[in-house]
C-alpha positions in Angstrom: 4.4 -18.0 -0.7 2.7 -18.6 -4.0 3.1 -15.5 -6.4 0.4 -16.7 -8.9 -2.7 -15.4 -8.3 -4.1 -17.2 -11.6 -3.3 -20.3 -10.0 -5.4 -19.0 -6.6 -8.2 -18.5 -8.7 -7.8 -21.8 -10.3 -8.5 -23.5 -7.0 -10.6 -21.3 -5.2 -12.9 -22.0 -8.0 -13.1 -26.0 -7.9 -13.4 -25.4 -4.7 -16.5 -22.9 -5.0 -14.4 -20.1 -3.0 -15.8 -16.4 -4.3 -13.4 -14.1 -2.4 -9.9 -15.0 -0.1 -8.0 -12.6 1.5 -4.6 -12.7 1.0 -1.6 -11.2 2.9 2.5 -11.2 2.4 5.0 -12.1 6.0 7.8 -13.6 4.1 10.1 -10.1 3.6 11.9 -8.6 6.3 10.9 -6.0 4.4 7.3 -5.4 5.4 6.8 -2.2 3.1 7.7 -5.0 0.1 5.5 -7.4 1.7 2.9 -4.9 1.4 3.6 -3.7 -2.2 3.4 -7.8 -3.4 0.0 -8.0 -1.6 -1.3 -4.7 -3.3 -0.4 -5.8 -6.7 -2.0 -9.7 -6.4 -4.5 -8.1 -5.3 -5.2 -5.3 -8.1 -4.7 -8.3 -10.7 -8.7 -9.6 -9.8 -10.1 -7.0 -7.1 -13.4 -8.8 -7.4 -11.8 -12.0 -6.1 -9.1 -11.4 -3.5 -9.0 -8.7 -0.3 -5.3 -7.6 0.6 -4.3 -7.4 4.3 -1.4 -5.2 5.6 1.4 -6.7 7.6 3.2 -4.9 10.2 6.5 -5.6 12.3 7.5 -3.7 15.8 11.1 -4.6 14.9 10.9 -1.6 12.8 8.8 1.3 14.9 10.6 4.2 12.4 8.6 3.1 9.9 5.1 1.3 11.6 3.2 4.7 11.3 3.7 5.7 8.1 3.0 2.4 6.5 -0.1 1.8 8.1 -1.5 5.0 6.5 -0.3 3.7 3.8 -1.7 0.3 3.6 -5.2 2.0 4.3 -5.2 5.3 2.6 -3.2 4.5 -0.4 -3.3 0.3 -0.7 -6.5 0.4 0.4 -5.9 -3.2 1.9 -8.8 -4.1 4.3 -7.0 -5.1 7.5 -3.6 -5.7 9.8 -1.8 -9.0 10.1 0.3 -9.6 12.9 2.7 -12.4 13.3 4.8 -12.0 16.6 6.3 -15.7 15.5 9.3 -13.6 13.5 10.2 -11.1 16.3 10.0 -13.9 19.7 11.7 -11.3 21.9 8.6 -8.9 20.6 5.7 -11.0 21.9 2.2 -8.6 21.1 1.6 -7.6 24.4 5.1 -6.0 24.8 5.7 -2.5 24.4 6.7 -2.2 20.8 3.3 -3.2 19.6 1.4 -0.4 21.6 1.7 2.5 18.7 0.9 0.0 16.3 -2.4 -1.0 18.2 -3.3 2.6 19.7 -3.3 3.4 15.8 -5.7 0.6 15.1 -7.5 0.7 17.5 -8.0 5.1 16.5 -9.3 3.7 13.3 -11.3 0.3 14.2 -9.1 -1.7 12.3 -9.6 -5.5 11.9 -6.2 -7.1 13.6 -5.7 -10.4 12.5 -3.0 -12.3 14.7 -0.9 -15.7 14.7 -0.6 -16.7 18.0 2.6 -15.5 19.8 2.9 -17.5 22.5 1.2 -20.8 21.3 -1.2 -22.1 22.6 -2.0 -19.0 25.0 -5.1 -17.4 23.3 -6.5 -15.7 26.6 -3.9 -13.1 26.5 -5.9 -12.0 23.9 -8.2 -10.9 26.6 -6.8 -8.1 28.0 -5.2 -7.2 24.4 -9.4 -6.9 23.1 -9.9 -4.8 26.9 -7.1 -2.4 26.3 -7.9 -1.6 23.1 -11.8 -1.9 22.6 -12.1 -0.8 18.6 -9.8 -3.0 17.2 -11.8 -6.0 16.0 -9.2 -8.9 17.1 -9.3 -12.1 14.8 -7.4 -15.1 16.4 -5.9 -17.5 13.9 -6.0 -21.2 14.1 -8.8 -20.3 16.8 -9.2 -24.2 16.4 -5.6 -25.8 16.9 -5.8 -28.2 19.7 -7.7 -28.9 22.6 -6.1 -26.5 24.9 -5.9 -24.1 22.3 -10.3 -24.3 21.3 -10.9 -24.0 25.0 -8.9 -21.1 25.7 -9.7 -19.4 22.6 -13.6 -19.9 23.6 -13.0 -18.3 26.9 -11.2 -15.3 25.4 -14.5 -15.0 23.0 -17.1 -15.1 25.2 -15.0 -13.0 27.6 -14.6 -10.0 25.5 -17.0 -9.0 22.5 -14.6 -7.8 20.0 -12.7 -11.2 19.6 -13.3 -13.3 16.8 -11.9 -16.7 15.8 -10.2 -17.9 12.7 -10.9 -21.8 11.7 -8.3 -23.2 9.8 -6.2 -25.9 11.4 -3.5 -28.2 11.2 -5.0 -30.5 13.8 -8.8 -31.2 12.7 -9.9 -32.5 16.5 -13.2 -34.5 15.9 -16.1 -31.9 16.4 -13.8 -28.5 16.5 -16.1 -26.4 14.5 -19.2 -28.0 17.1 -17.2 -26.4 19.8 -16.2 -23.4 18.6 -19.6 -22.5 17.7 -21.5 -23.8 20.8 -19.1 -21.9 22.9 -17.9 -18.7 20.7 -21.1 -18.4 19.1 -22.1 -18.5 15.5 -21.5 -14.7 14.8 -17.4 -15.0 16.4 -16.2 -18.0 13.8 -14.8 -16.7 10.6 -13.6 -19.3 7.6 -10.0 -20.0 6.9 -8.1 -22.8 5.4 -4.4 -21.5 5.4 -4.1 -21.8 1.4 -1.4 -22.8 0.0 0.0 -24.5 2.6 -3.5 -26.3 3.9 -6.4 -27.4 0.9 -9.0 -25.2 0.8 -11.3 -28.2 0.4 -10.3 -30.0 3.8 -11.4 -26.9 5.4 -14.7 -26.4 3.8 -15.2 -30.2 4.6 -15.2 -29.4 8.4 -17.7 -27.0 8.2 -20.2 -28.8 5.7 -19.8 -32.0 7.9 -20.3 -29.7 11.6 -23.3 -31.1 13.4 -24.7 -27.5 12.9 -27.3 -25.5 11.5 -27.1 -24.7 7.9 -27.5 -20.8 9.1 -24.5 -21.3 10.8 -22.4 -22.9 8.4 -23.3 -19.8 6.2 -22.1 -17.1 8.7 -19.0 -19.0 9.1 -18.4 -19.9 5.3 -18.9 -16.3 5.0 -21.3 -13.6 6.0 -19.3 -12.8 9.2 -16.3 -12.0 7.3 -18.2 -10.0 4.6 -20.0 -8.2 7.6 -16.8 -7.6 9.5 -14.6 -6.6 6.5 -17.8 -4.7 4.9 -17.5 -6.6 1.7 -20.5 -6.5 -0.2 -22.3 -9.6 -1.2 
C-alpha cells in the first residue's frame, strides 16, 4: 500500500515505534507480493520483520512458496486474508495443505477475519491444528467481535489477538486483557491506513498495569516472533 519504507521509518519514529512488521496482499500475484515484502524489508532489517502471504486460489504453487518465504526470504510468519477468495473461507478445504504445512513447522498464522465478525471458528481452526500459533486481527473490532474473540482465547491456548481497530469501543483493550489475558494481546495499528499514534493512545490510556501495557506494546510479539530485544 505504501512502497516507501523511508517514509515508515519516518513515522514509526515520531511515534517511538522500534520494529513493525510489514506484509504485501495487494497482487494477485502472491509470489510478487512476497518478493515486494522481502525487499522493504532487506532496505532496514533492524527495523521491519516481513510476513509471507499465501492464497488457496492457487494450491500449484502454496507449497513451494512457503519454503520459500521461510527458507530463502527468511520472512518471520504467514498472513492469511480469506477476504479476496469469499468462496475459500479458511476452514474450507483448500486451506488444509497450507495449514498442515504450518502447523509441521510451528508457524505464526496471522489472519483477517473471513467471515466477520465470527472469531470462534478460530476455535476449532487452533484444535485441529495445535502448533500453529493463530493471531486474530482486529481481535478488538466491535462488541460482538471482543466477546467472541475472548472466548476463542481462553478456549484454546495457541490463539492470540491482534489490537488495532477501526472502531475504538470505550475500554477495548480493558476487555481484551481481563478476559484474553495479558500474555494473548499483541500490538497493532493497521499503518498506513490507521495512525500508529491512535493505537498506541489506547493502550497508554487502558486502565491497566504498566507491565501489561509493555507485553502488549511489545514483549509478546518479540517473544512469539523470537525477536531479540
Amino acid at each position: 500500500m505504501d512502497d516507501d519504507p523511508d517514509r515508515f521509518l519516518r513515522i514509526m519514529d515520531t511515534a517511538g515505534v522500534d520494529i513493525a512488521c510489514v506484509f504485501c496482499i495487494w497482487y494477485g500475484d502472491f509470489i510478487r507480493g512476497n518478493d515486494i515484502t522481502a525487499q522493504y524489508v532487506s532496505r532496514h532489517p533492524d527495523r521491519f520483520v516481513g510476513a509471507g502471504y499465501i492464497s488457496p486460489a492457487y494450491p500449484e504453487d502454496s507449497i513451494a512458496e512457503l519454503e520459500r518465504i521461510f527458507d530463502k526470504l527468511a520472512l518471520k510468519f504467514l498472513k492469511l486474508y480469506p477476504r479476496f477468495t469469499p468462496t475459500k473461507v479458511l476452514d474450507d478445504s483448500s486451506y488444509v495443505p497450507i495449514l498442515e504445512w504450518a502447523n509441521d513447522r510451528g508457524i505464526v498464522v496471522m489472519s483477517h477475519h473471513d467471515d466477520w465478525p465470527k472469531p470462534l471458528k478460530y476455535i476449532n481452526l487452533a484444535r485441529q491444528f495445535p502448533n500453529v500459533k493463530w493471531v486474530i486481527s482486529h481481535g478488538g473490532n466491535g462488541l460482538l467481535a471482543q466477546q467472541e474473540a475472548v472466548e476463542a482465547a481462553q478456549t484454546t491456548p495457541n490463539i492470540y489477538l491482534e489490537i488495532s481497530s477501526s472502531w475504538g469501543d470505550h475500554k477495548t483493550i480493558q476487555f481484551l486483557t481481563e478476559g484474553a489475558g495479558d500474555d494473548r494481546l499483541l500490538f497493532g495499528s493497521d499503518m498506513p491506513e490507521q495512525d500508529v499514534r491512535h493505537h498506541i493512545g489506547r493502550v497508554l490510556t487502558a486502565d491497566i498495569s504498566n507491565e501489561s501495557k509493555r507485553k502488549i506494546l511489545g514483549l509478546n510479539a518479540a517473544k512469539l516472533l523470537e525477536i531479540s530485544v
